[in-house]
C-alpha positions in Angstrom: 46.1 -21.1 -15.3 46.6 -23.5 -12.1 43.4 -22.2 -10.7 41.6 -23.5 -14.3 43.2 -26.7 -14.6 42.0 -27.4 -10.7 38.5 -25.8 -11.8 38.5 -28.2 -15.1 39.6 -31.2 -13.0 36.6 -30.5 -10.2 33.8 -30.2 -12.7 35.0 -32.8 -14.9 35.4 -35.1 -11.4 31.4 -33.5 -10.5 29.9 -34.1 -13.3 31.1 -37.8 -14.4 30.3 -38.4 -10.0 26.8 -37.1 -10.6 26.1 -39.6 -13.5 26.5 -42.2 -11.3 24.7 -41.3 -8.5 21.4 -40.1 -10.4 20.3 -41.1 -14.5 19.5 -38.8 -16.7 22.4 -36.9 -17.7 23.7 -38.7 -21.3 27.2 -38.6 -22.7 26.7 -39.5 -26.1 30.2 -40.6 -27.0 31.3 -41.5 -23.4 34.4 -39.9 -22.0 34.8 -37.6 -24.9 31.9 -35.9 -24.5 32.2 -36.1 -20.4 35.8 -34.5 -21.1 34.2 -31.7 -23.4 31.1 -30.9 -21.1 34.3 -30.2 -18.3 35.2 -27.6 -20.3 31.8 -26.0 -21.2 30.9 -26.0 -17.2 34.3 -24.7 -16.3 34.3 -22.1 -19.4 30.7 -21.2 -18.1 31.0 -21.2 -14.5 33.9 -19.0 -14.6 32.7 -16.3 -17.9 28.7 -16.5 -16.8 28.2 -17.4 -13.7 29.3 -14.2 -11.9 26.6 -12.4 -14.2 23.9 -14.8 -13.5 24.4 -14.8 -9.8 24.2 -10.8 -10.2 21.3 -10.8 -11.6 19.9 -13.5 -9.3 20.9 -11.6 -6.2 17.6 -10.1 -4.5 16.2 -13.8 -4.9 19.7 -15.0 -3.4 19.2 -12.6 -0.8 15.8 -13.0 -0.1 16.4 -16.8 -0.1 19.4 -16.9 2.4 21.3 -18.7 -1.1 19.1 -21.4 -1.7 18.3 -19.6 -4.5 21.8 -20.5 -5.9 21.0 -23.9 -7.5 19.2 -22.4 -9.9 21.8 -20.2 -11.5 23.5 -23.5 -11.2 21.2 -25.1 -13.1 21.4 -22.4 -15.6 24.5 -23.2 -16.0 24.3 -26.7 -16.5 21.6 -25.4 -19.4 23.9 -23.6 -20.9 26.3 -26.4 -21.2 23.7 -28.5 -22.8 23.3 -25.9 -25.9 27.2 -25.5 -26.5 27.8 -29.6 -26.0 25.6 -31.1 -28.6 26.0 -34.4 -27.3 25.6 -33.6 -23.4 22.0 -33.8 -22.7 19.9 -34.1 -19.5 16.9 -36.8 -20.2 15.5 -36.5 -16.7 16.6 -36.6 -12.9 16.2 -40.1 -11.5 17.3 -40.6 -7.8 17.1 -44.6 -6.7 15.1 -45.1 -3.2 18.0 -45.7 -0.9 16.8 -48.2 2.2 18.8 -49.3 5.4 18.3 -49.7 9.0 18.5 -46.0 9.7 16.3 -44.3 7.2 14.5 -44.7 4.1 14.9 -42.3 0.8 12.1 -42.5 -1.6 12.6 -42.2 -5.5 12.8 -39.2 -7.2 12.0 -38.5 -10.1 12.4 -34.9 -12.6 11.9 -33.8 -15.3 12.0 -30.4 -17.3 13.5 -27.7 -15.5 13.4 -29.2 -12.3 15.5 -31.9 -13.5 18.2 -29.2 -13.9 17.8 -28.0 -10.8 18.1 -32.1 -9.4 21.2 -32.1 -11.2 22.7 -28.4 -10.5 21.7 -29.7 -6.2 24.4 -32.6 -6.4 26.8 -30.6 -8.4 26.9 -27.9 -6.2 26.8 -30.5 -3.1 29.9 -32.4 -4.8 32.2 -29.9 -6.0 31.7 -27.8 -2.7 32.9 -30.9 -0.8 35.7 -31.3 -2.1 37.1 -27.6 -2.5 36.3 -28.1 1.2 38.4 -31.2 1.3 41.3 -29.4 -0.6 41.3 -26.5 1.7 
């Protein structure tokens, strides 16, 4: 059960991070919703995703696990048919400028906005099982 809660709390923590790094991914009635899309990607992540990454494994393999967003990004599909009001309008990254180096927009949409999202999910919530290891 402690393992679920800290699960729920990470996803929950990913997902309302991602929204405001990128647009695109709506919340239709705010915290609510962002409270309720924790528990579809935690519900998900643990029941599905060991099946999709299963059945994504010679692509995984073949791929040295870059392949792995995209079962991400299945999930986060998933998530959007179970949450009515969690949707993904688009992936929308702002150009990021400074002395050192220059980011350019990006911009997604479709599928590959999914996978946009399912990059800084997987990015975020790996970072910080790292930091609580």
């Amino acid at each position: 059960m402690k393992r679920i809660l800290r699960h729920y709390v990470i996803d929950t923590f990913s997902l309302w991070a991602v929204s405001q790094i990128t647009s695109g991914l709506v919340f239709e009635r705010g915290v609510v919703t962002l409270l309720i899309a924790g528990i579809g990607v935690t519900i998900v992540s643990i029941a599905a995703k060991p099946v999709i990454n299963l059945l994504l494994f010679p692509l995984n393999l073949v791929t040295f696990g870059v392949f792995r967003w995209v079962s991400s990004a299945i999930i986060i599909f998933l998530v959007t048919l179970i949450v009515p009001a969690f949707k993904v309008n688009g992936f929308y990254l702002a150009a990021i400028s400074n002395n050192w180096m220059d980011i350019p927009a990006i911009n997604l949409s479709g599928a590959f906005a999914f996978i946009g999202f399912s990059f800084f999910l997987s990015f975020i919530t790996s970072f910080i099982y790292w930091l609580i290891k």
